[in-house]
FISE-615686 format. One line per field, with one value per residue (C-alpha): residue number from 1; x, y, z; residue in three letters. Coordinates in Angstrom, 1 decimal, m for minus. Each point is the difference from the previous one (the first is absolute). Layout:
BEGIN
i	c(NUM,...)
px	c(X,...)
py	c(Y,...)
pz	c(Z,...)
aa	c(ALA,...)
end
This chain:
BEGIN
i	c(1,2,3,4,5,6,7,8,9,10,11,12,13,14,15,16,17,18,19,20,21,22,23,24,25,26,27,28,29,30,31,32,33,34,35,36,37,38,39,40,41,42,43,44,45,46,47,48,49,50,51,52,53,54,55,56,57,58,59,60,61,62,63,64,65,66,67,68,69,70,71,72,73,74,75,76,77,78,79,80,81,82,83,84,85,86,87,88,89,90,91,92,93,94,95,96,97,98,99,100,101,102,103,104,105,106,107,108,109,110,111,112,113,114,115,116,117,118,119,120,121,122,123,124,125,126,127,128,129,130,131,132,133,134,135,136,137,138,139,140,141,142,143,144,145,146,147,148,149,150,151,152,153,154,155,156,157,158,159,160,161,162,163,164,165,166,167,168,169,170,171,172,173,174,175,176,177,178,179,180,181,182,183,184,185,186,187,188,189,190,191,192,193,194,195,196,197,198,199,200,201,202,203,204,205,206,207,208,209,210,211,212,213,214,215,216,217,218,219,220,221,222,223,224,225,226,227,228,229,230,231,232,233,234,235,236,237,238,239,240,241,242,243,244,245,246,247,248,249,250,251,252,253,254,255,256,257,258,259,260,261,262,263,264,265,266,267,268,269,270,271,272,273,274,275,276,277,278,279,280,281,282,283,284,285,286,287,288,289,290,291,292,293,294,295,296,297,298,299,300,301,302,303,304,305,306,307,308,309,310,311,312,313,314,315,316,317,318,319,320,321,322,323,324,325,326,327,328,329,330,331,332,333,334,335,336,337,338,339,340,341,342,343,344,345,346,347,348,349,350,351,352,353,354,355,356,357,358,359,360,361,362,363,364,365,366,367,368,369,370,371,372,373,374,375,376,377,378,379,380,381,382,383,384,385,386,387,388,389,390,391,392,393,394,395,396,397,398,399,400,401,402,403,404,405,406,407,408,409,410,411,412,413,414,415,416,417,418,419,420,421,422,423,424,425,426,427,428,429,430,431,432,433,434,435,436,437,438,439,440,441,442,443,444,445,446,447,448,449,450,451,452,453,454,455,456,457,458,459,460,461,462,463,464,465,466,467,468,469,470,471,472,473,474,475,476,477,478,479,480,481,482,483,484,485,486,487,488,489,490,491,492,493,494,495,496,497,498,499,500,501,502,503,504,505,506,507,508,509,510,511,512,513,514,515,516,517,518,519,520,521,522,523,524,525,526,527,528,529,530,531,532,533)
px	c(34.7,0.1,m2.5,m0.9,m2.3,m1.8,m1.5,m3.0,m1.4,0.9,3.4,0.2,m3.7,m2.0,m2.6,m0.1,1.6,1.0,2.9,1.0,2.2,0.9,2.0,0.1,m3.6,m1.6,m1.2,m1.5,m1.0,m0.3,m2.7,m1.6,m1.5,m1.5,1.8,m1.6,0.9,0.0,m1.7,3.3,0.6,m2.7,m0.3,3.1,m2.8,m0.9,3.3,1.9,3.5,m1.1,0.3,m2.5,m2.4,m1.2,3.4,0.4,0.3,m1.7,0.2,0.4,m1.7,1.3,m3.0,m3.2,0.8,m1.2,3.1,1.7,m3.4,m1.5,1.2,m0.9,m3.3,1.9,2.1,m2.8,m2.1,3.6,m0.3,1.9,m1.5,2.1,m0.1,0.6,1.9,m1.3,m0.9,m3.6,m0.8,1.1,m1.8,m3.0,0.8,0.6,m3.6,m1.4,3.4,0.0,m3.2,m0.4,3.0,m2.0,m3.1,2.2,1.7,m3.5,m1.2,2.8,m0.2,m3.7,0.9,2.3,m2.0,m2.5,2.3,m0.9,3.7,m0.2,m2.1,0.6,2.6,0.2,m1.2,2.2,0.1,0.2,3.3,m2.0,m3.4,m1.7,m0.3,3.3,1.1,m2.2,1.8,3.5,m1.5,m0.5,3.3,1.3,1.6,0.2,3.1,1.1,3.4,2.8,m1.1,2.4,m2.1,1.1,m2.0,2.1,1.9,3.9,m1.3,m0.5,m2.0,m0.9,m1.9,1.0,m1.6,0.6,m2.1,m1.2,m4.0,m2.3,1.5,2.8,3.3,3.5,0.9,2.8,1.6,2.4,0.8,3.0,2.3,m1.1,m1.3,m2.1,m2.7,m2.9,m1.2,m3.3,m0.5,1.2,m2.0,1.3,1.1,m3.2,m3.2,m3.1,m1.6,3.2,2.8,3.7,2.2,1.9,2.0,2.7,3.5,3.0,m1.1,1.9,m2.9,m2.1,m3.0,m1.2,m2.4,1.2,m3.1,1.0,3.6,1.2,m2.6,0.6,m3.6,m0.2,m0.1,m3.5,m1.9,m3.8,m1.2,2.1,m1.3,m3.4,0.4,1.4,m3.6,m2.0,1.7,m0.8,m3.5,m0.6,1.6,m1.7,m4.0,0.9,m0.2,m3.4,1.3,0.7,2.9,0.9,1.8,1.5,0.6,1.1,m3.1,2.4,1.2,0.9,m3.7,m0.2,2.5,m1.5,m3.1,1.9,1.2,m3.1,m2.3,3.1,m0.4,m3.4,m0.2,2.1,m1.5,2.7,m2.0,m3.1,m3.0,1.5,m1.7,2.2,m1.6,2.4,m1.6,1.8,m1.5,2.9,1.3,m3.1,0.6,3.7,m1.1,m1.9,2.8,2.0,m2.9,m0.2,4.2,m0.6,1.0,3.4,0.8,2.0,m0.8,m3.9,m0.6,m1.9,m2.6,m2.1,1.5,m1.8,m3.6,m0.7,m3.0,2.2,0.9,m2.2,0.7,m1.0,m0.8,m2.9,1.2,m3.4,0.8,4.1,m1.3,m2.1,3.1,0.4,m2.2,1.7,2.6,1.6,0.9,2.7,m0.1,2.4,m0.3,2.6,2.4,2.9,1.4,m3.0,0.6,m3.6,m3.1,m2.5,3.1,0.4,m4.3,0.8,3.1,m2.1,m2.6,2.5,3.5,m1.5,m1.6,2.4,m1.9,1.0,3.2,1.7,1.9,2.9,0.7,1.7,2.8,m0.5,1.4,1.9,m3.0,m2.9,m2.7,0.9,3.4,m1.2,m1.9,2.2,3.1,m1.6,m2.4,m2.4,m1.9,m1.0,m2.1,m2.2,m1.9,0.5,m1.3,2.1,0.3,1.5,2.1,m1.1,m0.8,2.8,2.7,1.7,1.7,0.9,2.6,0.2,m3.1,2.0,0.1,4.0,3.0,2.4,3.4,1.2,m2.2,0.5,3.6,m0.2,m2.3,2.5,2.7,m1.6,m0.2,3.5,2.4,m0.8,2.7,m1.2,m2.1,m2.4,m2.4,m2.4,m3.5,m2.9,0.8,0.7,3.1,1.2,m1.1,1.4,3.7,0.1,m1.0,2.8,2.7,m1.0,0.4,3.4,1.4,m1.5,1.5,m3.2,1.0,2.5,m1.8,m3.0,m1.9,m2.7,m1.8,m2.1,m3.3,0.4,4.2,0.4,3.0,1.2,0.3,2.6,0.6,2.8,0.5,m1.3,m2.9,1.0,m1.9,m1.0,m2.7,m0.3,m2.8,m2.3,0.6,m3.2,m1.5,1.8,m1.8,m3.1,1.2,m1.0,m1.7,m1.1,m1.0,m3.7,0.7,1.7,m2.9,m2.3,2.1,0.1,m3.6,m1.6,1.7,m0.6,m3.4,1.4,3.1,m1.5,m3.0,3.3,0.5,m1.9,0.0,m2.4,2.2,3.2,m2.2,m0.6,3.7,1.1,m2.1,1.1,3.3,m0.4,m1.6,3.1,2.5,m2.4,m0.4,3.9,0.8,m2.4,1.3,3.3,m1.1,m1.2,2.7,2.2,m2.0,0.1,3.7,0.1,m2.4,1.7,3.9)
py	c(30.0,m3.9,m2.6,m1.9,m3.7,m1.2,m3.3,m0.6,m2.6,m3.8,m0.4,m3.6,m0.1,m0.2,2.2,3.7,1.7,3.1,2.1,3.5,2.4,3.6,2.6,3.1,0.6,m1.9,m3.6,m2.4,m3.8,m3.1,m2.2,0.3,m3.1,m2.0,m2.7,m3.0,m3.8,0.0,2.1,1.5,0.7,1.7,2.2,2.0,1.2,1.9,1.2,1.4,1.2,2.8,3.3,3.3,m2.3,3.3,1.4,m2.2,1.6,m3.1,m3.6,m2.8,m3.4,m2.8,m2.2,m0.7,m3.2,1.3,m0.5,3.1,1.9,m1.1,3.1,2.8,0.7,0.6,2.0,2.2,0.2,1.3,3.1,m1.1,1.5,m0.2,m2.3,m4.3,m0.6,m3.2,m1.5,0.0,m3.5,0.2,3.0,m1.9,m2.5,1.9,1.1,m3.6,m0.9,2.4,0.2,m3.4,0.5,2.8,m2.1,m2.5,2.3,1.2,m3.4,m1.4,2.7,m0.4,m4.1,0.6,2.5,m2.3,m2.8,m0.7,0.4,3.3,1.4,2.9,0.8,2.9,m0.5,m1.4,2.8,m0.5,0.5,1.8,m0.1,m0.7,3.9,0.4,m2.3,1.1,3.5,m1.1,m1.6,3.6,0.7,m2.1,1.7,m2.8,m0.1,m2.2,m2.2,1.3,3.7,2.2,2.0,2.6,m1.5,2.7,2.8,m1.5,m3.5,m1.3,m3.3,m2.7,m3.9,m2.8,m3.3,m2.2,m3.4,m0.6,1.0,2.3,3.3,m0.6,1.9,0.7,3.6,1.7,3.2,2.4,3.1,2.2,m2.0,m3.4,m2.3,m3.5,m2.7,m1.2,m3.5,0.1,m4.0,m1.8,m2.1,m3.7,m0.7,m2.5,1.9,0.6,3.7,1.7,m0.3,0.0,2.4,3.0,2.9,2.3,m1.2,2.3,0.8,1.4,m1.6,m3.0,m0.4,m3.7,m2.5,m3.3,m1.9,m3.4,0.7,m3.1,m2.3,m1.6,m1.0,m3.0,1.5,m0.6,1.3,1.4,m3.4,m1.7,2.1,m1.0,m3.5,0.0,2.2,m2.7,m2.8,1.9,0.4,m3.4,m1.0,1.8,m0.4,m3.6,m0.5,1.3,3.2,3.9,1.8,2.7,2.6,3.0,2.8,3.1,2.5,1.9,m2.3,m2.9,m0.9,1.2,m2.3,m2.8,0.6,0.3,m3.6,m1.7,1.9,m1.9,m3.4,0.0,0.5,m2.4,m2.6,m0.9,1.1,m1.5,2.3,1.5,2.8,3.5,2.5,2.6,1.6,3.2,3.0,2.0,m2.7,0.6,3.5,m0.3,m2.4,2.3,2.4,m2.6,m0.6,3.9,m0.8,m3.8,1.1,1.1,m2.8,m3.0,m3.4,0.5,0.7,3.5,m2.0,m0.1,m2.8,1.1,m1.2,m3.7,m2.3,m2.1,3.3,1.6,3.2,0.4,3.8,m0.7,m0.8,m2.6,m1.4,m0.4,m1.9,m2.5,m1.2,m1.8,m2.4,m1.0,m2.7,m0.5,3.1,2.4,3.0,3.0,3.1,2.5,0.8,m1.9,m0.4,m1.2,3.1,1.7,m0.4,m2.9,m2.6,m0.3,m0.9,m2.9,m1.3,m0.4,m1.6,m2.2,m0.2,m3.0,m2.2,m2.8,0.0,4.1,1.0,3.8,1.3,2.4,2.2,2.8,1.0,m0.3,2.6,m1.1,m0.1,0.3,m3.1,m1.1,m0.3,m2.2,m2.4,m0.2,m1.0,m2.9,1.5,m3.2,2.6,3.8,3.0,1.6,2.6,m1.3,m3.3,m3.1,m2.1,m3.3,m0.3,m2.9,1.3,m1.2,3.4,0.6,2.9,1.1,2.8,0.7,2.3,2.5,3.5,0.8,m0.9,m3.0,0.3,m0.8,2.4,2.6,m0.1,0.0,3.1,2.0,m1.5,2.0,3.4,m0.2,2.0,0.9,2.3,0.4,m2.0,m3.3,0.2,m2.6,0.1,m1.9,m3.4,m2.1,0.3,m3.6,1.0,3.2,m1.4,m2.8,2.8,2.2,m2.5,m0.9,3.2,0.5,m3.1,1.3,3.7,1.5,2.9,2.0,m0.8,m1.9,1.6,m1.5,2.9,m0.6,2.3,3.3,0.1,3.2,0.1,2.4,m0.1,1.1,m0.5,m2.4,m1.1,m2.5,0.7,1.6,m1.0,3.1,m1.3,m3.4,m1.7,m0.4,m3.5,m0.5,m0.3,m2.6,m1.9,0.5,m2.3,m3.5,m2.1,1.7,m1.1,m0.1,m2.5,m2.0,0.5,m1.7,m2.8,m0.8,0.8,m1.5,m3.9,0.5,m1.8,m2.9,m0.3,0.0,m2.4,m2.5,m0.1,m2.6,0.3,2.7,0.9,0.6,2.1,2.0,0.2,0.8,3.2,1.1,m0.4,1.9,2.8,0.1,0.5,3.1,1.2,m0.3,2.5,2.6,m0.5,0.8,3.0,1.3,m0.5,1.7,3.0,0.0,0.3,2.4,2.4,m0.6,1.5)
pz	c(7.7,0.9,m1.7,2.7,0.0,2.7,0.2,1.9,m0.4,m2.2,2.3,0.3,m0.7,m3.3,0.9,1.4,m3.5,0.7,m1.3,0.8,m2.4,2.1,m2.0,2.4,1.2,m3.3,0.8,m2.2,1.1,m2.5,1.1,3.3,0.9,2.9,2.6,m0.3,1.5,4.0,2.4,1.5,m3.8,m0.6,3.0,m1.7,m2.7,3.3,0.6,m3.2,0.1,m2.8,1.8,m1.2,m2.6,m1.4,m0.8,m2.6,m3.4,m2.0,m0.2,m3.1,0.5,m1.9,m0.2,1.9,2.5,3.9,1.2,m2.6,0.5,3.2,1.7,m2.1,1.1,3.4,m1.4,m1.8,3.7,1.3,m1.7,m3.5,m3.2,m2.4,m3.4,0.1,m3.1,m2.2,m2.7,m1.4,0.8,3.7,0.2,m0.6,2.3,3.2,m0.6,1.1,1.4,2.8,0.6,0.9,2.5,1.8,0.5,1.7,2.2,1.5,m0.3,2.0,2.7,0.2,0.8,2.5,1.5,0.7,1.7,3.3,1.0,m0.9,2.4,1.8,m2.4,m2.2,m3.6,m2.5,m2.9,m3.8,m1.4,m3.0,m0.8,m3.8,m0.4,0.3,m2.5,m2.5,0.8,m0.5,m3.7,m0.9,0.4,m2.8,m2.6,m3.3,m2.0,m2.9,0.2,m1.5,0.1,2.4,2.5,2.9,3.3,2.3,m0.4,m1.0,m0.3,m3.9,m0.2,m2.4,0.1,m1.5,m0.4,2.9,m1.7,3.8,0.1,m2.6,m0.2,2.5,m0.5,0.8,1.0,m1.8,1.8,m0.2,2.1,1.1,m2.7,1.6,m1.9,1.3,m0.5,2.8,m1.1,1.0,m0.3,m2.9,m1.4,m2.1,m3.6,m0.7,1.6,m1.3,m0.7,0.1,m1.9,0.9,2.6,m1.2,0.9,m0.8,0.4,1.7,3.6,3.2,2.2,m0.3,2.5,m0.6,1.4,1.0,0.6,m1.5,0.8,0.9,m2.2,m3.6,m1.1,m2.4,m3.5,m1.7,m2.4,0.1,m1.4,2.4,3.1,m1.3,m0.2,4.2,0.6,m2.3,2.4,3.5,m1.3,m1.1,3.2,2.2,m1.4,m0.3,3.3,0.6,1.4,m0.6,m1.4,1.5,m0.8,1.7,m2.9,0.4,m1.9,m2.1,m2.8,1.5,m0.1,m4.0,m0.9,1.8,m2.0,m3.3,0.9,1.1,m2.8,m2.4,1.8,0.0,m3.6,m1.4,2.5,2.2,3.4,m1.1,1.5,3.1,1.5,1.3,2.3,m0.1,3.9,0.6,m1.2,0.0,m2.7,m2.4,m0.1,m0.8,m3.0,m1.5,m0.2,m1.4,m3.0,m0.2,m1.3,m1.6,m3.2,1.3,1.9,m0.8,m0.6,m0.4,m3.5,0.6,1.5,3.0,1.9,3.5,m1.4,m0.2,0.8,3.2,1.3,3.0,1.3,4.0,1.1,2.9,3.5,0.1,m3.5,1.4,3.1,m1.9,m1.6,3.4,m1.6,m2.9,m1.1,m2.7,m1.2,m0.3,2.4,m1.0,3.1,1.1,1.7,m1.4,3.3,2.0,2.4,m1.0,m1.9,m1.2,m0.3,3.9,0.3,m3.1,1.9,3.1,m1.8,m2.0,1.6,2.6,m3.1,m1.2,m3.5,m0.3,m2.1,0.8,m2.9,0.9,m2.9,1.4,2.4,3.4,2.6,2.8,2.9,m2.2,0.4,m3.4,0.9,3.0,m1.8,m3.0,2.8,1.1,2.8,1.6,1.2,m0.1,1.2,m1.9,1.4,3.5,m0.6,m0.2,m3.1,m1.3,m2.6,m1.8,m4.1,m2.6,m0.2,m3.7,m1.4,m3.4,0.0,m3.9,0.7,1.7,m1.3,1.3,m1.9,1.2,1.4,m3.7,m1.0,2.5,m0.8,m3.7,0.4,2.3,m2.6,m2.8,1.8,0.4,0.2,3.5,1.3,3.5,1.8,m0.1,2.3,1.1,1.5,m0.3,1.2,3.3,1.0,m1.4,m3.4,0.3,2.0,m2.9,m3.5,1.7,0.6,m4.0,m1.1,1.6,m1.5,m3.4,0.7,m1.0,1.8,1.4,3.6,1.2,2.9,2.2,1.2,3.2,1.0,1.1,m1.2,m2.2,m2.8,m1.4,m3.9,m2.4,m3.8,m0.5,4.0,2.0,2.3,3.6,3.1,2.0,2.1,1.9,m0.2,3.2,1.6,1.2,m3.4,m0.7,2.9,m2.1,m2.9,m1.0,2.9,3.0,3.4,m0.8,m2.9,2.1,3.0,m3.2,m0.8,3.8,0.8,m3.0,0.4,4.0,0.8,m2.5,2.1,2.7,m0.7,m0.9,3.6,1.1,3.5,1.2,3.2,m2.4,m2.3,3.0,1.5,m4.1,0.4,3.2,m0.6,m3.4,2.6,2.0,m2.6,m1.5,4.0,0.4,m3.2,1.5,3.5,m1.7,m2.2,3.7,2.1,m3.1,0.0,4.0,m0.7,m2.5,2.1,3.0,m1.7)
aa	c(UNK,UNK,UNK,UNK,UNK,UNK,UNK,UNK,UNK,UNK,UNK,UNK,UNK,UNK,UNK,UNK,UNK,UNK,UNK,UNK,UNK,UNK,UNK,UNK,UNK,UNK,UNK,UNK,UNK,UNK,UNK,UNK,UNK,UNK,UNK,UNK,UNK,UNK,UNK,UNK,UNK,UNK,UNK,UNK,UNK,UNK,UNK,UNK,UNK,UNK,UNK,UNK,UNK,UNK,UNK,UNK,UNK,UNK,UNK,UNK,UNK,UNK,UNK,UNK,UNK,UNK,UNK,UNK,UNK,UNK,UNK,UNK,UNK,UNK,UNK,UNK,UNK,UNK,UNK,UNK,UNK,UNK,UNK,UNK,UNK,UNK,UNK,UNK,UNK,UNK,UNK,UNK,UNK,UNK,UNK,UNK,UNK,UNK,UNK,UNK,UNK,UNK,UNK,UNK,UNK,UNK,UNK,UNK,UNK,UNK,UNK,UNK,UNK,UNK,UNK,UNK,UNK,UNK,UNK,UNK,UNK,UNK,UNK,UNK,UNK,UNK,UNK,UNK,UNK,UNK,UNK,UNK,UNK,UNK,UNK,UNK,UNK,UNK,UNK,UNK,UNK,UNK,UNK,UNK,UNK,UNK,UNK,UNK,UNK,UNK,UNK,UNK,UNK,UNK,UNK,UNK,UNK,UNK,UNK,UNK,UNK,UNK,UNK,UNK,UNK,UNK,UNK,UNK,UNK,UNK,UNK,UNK,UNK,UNK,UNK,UNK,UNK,UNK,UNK,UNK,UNK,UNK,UNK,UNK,UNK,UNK,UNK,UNK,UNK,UNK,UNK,UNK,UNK,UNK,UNK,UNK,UNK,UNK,UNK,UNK,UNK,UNK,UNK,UNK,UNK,UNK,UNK,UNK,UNK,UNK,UNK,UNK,UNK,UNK,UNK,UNK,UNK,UNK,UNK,UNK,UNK,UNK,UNK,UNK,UNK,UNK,UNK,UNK,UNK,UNK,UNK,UNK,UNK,UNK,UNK,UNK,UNK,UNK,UNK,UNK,UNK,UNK,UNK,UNK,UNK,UNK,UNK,UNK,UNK,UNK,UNK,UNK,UNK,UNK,UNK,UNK,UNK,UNK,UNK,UNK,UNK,UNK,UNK,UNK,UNK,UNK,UNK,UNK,UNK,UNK,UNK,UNK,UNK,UNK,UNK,UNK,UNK,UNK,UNK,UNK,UNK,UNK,UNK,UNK,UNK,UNK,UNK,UNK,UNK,UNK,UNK,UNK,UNK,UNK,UNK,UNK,UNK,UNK,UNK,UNK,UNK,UNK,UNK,UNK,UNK,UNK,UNK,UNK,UNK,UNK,UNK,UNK,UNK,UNK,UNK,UNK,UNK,UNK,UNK,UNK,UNK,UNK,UNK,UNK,UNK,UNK,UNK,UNK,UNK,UNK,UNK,UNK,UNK,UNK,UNK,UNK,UNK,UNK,UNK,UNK,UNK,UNK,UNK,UNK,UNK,UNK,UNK,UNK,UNK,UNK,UNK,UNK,UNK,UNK,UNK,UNK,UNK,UNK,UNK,UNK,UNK,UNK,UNK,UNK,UNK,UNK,UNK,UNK,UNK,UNK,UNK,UNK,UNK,UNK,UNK,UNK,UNK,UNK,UNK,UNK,UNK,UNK,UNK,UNK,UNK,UNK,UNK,UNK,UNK,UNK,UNK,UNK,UNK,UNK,UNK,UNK,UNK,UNK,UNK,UNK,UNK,UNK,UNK,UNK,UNK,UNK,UNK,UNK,UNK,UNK,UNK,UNK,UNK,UNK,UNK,UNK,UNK,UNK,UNK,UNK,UNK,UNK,UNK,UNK,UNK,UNK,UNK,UNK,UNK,UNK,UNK,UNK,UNK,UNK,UNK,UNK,UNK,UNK,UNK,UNK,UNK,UNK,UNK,UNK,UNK,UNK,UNK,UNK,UNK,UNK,UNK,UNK,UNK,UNK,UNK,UNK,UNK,UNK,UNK,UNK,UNK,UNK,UNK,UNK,UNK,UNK,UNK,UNK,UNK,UNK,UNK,UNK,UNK,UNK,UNK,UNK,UNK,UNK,UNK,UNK,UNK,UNK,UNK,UNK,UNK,UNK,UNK,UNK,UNK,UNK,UNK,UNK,UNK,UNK,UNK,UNK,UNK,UNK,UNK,UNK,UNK,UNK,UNK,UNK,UNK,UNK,UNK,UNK,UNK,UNK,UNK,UNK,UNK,UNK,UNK,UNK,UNK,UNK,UNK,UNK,UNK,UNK,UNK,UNK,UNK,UNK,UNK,UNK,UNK,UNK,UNK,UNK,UNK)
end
């Protein structure tokens, strides 16, 4: 019988991790997580390329990030009940982690219920409710790192510490005589909590993310990253305004606080005031205190708890931070693409005095992504806004490993007798990490596997392509037509208004109607045509 992997989802993407391992009728997935970025993106969380969810003998989830988990509660209301593989800490996690995802999804259905636009129309449904994600959290089976464990029948499994978030891990497995590594995401050499990436060495496959695949960052140390946050923060308060940052809730945030609760101390911030507003994030940080004493870099103490920090639950307390200047304002999601961060960016993205901290990557179509490119304006919940706040960035926060890194990493898993593999990334991170790894000879070949191709695996041999991918997913990646439909719509009335005569304001529109009126006229008149042969 043939191994056979299937990607489906993180093809020339960073989100959507999902990996599929058949050996005859046995069928185990690693990670099964959510789309996220643009809309056209997204809808494919609707539309999965995994056939018969509840045929599937068990799945092993590297770490707790929506986009490797995002999906299982979908995959639990699709008739899967068998175990999810982790460690103990990300088992904890999903608990608050998924949760929160299954609020939002009938939250976000209930919205766009409600739109005007949408009458007459048939409901929008959730794409998993909160009960369902609390289902899919009694599913998890915990396991240690380093411990070998059956997950299937013919499949031998073990985790490894990938130094990316707490409890996140690289999946070792072996079956029918073949022999290979998932990367989960890697995490860099200088991070706080978690210490540093490792694995087993002498592979025939290698399954690696490629995030920051084509991006050195600036080498600095923890004291260093601290002292480019202390000068954004003085920056930003010095001119009268807020700080705010978007923060992913699942340990980007915790290390934030480590470094602000350490600034504050020693005086270099003077008395700046954090409300940390995203509920989700408080929950995750008291999982992280429930580990402080096995984390790095805090001294097996409780960092999370100072007197400048404010944690935000209520919706009423969240709103009157409208009101406030002068602070710094830390809310989810890390992308701007959902949750509190999108109501403070409204509030705050049109002030001159306001600063917006990018600490995070940014996915190709996401609103963060927008603003961090140089966007004079944007749409935020259907409403116009200005771009006029200061924009900054600091990129030594990330969680993933650098191309030096990357390739090190991979480097020191080698010998890799069959294939290197590479998911996870855009595709000019992951066109640049591969080209690198050839040069390097890293291993015998370097494949770029798209979503929905299916390889076939054997011990020694390069991967086989037995399935093509299905082109129309690719359409789905990186900027879609109702990003651009934002760009244009949201700078429109400006443009417009810089017309000065009213008359050529007018014949501007009309002409704008005739080129829309002459695409459907054409889309007409083609299916006239096709009909009529």
């Amino acid at each position: 019988m043939a191994l056979n992997f299937t990607l489906h989802g993180a093809g020339r993407t960073v989100t959507g991790s999902t990996l599929e391992f058949a050996h005859g009728a046995t069928r185990i997935l690693v990670d099964h997580g959510m789309f996220q970025g643009s809309r056209s993106l997204e809808e494919l969380n609707r539309a999965s390329t995994l056939d018969d969810p509840g045929a599937i003998a068990a799945v092993i989830l590297t770490h707790a990030h929506i986009d490797h988990c995002g999906l299982l509660p979908r995959l639990v209301a699709d008739g899967y009940t068998g175990p999810i593989w982790c460690t103990r800490e990300t088992a904890d996690l999903i608990e608050y982690m998924l949760a929160d995802s299954g609020r939002i999804q009938e939250s976000e259905a209930l919205r766009q219920n409600r739109r005007r636009d949408r009458r007459h129309k048939e409901d929008v449904e959730p794409l998993y409710t909160e009960a369902d994600a609390l289902a899919a959290c009694k599913q998890a089976r915990v396991i240690g790192l380093h411990e070998w464990f059956e997950p299937a029948p013919g499949f031998r499994a073990r985790l490894w510490n990938a130094g990316h978030i707490l409890g996140a891990a690289s999946v070792e497995l072996e079956c029918d005589g073949v022999h290979w590594l998932c990367s989960g995401d890697i995490g860099p050499d200088n991070k706080a909590f978690e210490p540093t990436p490792e694995g087993p060495q002498g592979l025939d496959y290698v399954i690696c993310e490629s995030t920051y695949g084509n991006r050195e960052r600036t080498r600095v140390t923890i004291e260093e990253r601290r002292a480019l946050l202390a000068g954004v923060i003085n920056e930003a308060l010095g001119r009268g305004g807020n700080l705010i940052i978007p923060a992913f809730a699942l340990e980007r945030t915790q290390e934030l606080l480590l470094d602000i609760a350490t600034l504050s101390r020693e005086g270099h911030i003077g008395n700046a005031m954090v409300f940390v507003d995203s509920p989700l994030a408080n929950r995750t940080t008291q999982v992280f205190a429930r580990y402080q004493n096995e984390l790095e870099d805090t001294g097996g103490k409780d960092v999370f708890h100072h007197p400048s920090i404010h944690y935000v639950s209520e919706v009423m307390e969240s709103m009157r931070l409208n009101t406030v200047s002068g602070a710094i304002i830390m809310a989810a999601s890390g992308m701007c693409e959902a949750g509190r961060i999108r109501h403070h960016l409204f509030h705050n993205l049109h002030r001159r005095e306001s600063t917006v901290l990018f600490v995070g990557f940014q996915a190709q179509g996401s609103l963060g992504r927008v603003i961090l490119d140089g966007a004079q304006h944007v749409r935020i919940s259907g409403r116009d806004v200005e771009v006029r706040a200061t924009i900054r960035q600091i990129d030594s926060y990330s969680a993933h490993a650098d191309q030096r890194e990357l390739l090190a990493w991979i480097a020191a898993r080698g010998p890799i007798a069959g294939s290197l593999m590479l998911d996870h990334g855009e595709s000019d991170a992951i066109d640049t990490l591969a080209g690198l790894a050839r040069d390097q000879h890293l291993a015998a070949s370097v494949v770029i596997p798209e979503i929905g191709e299916t390889f076939e695996l054997n011990a020694g041999q390069p991967a086989h392509r037995i399935r093509a991918a299905d082109p129309a997913l690719a359409h789905a990646i990186g900027r879609d037509w109702q990003n651009e439909y934002a760009d244009l719509a949201s700078g429109l009335k400006h443009r417009l208004e810089a017309i000065k005569d009213a008359e050529r304001r007018k014949q501007a529109i009309a002409e704008m109607r005739k080129v829309l009126d002459s695409y459907t006229a054409f889309r007409e008149a083609k299916k006239d045509r096709s009909g009529a042969s």
